[in-house]
RODO-2510 file (C-alpha; in nm, 4 decimals, decimal comma):
residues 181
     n   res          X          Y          Z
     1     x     2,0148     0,9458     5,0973
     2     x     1,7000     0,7702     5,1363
     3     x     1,5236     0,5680     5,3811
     4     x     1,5955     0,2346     5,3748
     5     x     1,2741     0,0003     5,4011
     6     x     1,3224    -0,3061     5,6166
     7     x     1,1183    -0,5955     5,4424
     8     x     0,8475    -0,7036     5,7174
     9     x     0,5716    -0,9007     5,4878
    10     x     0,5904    -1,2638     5,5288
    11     x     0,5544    -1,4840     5,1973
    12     x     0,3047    -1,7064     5,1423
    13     x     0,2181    -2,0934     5,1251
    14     x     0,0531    -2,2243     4,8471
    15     x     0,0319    -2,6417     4,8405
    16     x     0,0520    -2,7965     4,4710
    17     x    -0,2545    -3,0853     4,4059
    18     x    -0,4714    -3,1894     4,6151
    19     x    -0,5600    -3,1252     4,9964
    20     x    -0,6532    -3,4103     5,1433
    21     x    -0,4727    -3,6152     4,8655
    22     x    -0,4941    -3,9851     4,8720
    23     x    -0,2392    -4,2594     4,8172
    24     x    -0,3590    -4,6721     4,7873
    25     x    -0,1668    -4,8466     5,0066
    26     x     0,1382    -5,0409     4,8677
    27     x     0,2250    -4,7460     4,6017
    28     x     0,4864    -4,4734     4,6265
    29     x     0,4213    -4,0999     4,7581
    30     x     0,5622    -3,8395     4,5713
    31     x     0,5299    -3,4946     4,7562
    32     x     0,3625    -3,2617     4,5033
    33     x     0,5067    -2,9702     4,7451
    34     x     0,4375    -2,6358     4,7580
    35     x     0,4686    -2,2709     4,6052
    36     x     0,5700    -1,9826     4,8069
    37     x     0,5124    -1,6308     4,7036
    38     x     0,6920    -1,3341     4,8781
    39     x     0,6872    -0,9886     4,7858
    40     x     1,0166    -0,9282     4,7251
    41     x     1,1766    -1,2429     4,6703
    42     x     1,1155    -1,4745     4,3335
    43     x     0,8261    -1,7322     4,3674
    44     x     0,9870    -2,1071     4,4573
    45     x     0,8718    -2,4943     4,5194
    46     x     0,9088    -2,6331     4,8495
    47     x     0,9331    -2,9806     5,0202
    48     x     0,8169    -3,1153     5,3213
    49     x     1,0274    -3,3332     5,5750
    50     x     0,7002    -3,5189     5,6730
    51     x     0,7063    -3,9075     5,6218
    52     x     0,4013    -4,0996     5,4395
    53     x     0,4149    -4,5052     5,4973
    54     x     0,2105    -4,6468     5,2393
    55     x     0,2631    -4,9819     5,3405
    56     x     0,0373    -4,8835     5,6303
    57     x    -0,3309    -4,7733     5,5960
    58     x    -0,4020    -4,4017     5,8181
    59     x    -0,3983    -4,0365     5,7707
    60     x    -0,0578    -3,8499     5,7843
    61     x    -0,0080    -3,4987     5,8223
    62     x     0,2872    -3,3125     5,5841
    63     x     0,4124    -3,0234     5,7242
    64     x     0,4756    -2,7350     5,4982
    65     x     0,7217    -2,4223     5,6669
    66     x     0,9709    -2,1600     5,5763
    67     x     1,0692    -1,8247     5,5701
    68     x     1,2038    -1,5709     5,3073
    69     x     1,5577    -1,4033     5,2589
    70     x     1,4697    -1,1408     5,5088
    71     x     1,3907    -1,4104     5,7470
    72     x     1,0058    -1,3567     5,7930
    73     x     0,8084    -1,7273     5,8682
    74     x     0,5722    -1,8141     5,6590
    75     x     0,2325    -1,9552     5,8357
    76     x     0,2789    -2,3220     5,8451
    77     x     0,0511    -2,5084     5,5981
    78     x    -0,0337    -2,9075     5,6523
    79     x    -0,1617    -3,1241     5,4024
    80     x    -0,3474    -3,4674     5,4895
    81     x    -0,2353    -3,7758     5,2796
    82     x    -0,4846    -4,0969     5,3376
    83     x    -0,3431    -4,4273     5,2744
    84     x    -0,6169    -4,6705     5,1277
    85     x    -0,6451    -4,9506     4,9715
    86     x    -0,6935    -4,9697     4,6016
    87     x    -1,0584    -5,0826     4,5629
    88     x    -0,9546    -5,3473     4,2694
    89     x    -0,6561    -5,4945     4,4538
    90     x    -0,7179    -5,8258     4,7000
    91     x    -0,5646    -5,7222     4,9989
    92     x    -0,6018    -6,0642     5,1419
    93     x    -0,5717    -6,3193     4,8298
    94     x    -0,9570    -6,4490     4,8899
    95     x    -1,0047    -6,4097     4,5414
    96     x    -1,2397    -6,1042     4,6019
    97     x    -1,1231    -5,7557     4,5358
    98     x    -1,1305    -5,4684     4,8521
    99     x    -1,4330    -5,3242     4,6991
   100     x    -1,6317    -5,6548     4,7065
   101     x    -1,5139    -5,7148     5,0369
   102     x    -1,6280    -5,3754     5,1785
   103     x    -1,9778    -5,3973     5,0495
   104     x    -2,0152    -5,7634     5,1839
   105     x    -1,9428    -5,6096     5,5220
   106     x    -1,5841    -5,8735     5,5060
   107     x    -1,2335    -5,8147     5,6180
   108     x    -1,0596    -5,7650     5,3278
   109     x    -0,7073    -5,8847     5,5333
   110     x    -0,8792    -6,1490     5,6080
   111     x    -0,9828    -6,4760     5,3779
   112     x    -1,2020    -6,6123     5,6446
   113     x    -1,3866    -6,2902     5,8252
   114     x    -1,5646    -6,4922     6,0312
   115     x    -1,3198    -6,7581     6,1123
   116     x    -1,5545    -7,0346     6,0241
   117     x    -1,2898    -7,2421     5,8239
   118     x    -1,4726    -7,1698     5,5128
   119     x    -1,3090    -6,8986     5,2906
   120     x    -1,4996    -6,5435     5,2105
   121     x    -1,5029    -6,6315     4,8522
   122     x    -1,6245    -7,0315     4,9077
   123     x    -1,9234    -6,8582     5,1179
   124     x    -1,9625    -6,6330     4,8655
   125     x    -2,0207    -6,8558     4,5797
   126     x    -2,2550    -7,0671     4,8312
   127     x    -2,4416    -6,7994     4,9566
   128     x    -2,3652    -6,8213     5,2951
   129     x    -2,2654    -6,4790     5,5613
   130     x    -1,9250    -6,3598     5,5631
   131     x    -1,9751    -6,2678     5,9460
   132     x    -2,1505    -6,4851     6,0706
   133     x    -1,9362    -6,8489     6,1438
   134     x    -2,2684    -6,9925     6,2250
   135     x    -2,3649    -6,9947     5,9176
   136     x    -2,1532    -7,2213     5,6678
   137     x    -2,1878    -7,2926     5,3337
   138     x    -2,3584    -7,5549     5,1471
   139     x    -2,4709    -7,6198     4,8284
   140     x    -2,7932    -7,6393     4,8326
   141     x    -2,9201    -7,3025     4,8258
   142     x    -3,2734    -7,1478     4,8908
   143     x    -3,4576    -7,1655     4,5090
   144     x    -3,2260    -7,4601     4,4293
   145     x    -3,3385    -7,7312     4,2008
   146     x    -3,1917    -8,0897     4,2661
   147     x    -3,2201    -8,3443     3,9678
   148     x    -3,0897    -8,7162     4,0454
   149     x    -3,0811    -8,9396     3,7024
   150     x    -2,9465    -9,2525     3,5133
   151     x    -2,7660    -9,6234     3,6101
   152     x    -2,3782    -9,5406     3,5349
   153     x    -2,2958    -9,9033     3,5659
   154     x    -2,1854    -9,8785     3,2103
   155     x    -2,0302    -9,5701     3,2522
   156     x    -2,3045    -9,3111     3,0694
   157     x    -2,3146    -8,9547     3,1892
   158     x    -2,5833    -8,8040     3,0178
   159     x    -2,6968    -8,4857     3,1340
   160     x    -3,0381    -8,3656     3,1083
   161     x    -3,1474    -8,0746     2,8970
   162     x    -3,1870    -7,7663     3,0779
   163     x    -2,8638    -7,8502     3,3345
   164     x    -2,5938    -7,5951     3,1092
   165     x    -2,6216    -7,3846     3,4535
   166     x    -2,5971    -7,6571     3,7407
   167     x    -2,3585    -7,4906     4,0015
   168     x    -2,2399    -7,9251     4,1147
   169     x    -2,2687    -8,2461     3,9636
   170     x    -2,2106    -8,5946     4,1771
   171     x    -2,1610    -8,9117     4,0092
   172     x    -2,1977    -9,3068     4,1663
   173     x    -2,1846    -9,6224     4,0485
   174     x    -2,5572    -9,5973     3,9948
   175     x    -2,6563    -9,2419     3,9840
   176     x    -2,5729    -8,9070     3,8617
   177     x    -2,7017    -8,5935     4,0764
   178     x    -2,6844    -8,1955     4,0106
   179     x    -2,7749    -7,8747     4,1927
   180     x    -2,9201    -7,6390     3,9748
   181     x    -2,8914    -7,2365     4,1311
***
């Protein structure tokens, strides 16, 4: 009779997709898992047990670990999974998307970064800092062009040529007034 060989190689972890992987916050993970190899036993997916909240921005680490019929471990493998926010989504309902927010230097769960009362988008359209709540918005911009014209007693509202782009129009009793950016 011959010898009988004890099996002493442990198998081998091999994660599925990408390492660090990333999820936008809000959406579902679904653990791509992992292959192990042995040599002895037949090739097979695994699972981890770790737990991914995407309802909250961070890095999580998934755990990857087991062992083969014979009982050898396998050396634990981790992938990272980074919650983010999805660059197109508005986290905050400003009306300007994450990406926009994070190049303007804003808070994109915020609509007013800079607590100033005035929302990020209003001081965007005016021109005025999303950080700074010294700064507040008006409508008069640097380079702006401000063209007053007409009685309106009657009621006439003509505009002048050349006003298609005025960015606000005022009308009185006895005037008519536009800001032109």
């Amino acid at each position: 009779i011959g010898e009988v060989k004890r099996d002493t190689t442990p198998p081998v972890i091999t994660l599925n997709g990408e390492n660090p992987q990333e999820v936008y916050k809000g959406t579902p993970y679904t653990d791509p898992g992992a292959l192990v190899t042995d040599n002895i036993d037949a090739p097979r997916t695994i699972f981890s047990g770790g737990a991914v909240d995407t309802l909250v921005e961070g890095s999580y680490n998934v755990p990857y670990e087991t062992s083969d019929l014979a009982g050898n471990a396998a050396t634990p493998v981790t992938r990272t999974v980074n919650v983010v926010l999805d660059p197109d989504a508005d986290e905050d309902g400003d009306g300007l998307t994450n990406e926009q927010e994070k190049k303007l230097g804003s808070n994109p769960y915020s609509s007013d970064s800079d607590n100033d009362a005035f929302s990020d988008a209003l001081e965007v359209y005016f021109g005025s800092s999303l950080t700074d709540d010294q700064e507040t918005p008006n409508s008069i911009r640097e380079g702006a062009e401000v063209f007053g014209w007409g009685d309106n007693s009657t009621g006439a509202l003509n505009v002048p040529a050349g006003l298609a782009d005025a960015i606000e129009v005022a009308a009185g009793l006895r005037a008519t007034s536009a800001v032109r950016g």
